[in-house]
Legacy VTK file of the C-alpha trace (Angstrom):
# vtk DataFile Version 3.0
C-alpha trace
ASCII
DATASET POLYDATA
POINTS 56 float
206.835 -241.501 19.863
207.136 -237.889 18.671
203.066 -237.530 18.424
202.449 -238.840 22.095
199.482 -240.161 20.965
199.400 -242.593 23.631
199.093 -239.502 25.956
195.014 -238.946 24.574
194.198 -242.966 24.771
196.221 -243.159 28.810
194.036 -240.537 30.070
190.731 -242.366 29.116
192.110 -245.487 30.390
192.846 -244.079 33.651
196.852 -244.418 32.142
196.831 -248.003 31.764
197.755 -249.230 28.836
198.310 -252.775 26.862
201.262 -253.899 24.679
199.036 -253.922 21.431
197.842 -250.710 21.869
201.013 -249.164 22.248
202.574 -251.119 19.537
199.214 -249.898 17.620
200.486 -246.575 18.076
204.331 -247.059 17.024
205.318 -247.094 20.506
208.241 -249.451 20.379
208.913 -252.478 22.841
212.155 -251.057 23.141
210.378 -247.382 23.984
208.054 -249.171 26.592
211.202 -250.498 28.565
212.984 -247.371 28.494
210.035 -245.515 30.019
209.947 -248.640 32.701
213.604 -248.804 33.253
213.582 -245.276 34.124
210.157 -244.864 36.069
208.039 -243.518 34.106
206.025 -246.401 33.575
205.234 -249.443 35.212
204.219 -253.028 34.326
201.432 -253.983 35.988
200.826 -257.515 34.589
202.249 -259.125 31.238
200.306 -257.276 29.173
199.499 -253.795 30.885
201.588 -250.997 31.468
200.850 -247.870 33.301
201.867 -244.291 33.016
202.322 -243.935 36.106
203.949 -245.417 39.091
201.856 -245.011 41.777
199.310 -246.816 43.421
196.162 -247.688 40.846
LINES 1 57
56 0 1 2 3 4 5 6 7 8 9 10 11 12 13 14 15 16 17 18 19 20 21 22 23 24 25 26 27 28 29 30 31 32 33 34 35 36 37 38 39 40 41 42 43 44 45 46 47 48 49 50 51 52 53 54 55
């Protein structure tokens, strides 16, 4: 994930994201967790993560 290039397509999106566009990016499922497990991220439904963990 050295390019971020999530960063660009989160900030359109209002920084949700889904699991195929991340995995579009090379954003590993194991990367997605991490950022999760730590609290960066959040899942917000099976298929949509955001980038951040606050209320939408």
């Amino acid at each position: 994930m050295e390019d971020r290039l999530w960063e660009e397509l989160a900030q359109a999106q209002a920084g949700l994201l889904s699991h195929r566009q991340l995995r579009g990016l090379s954003v590993s499922r194991g990367e997605i967790r991490n950022h999760v497990r730590v609290g960066r991220w959040a899942i917000r439904s099976g298929e949509v993560v955001s980038t951040t963990t606050g209320p939408l």
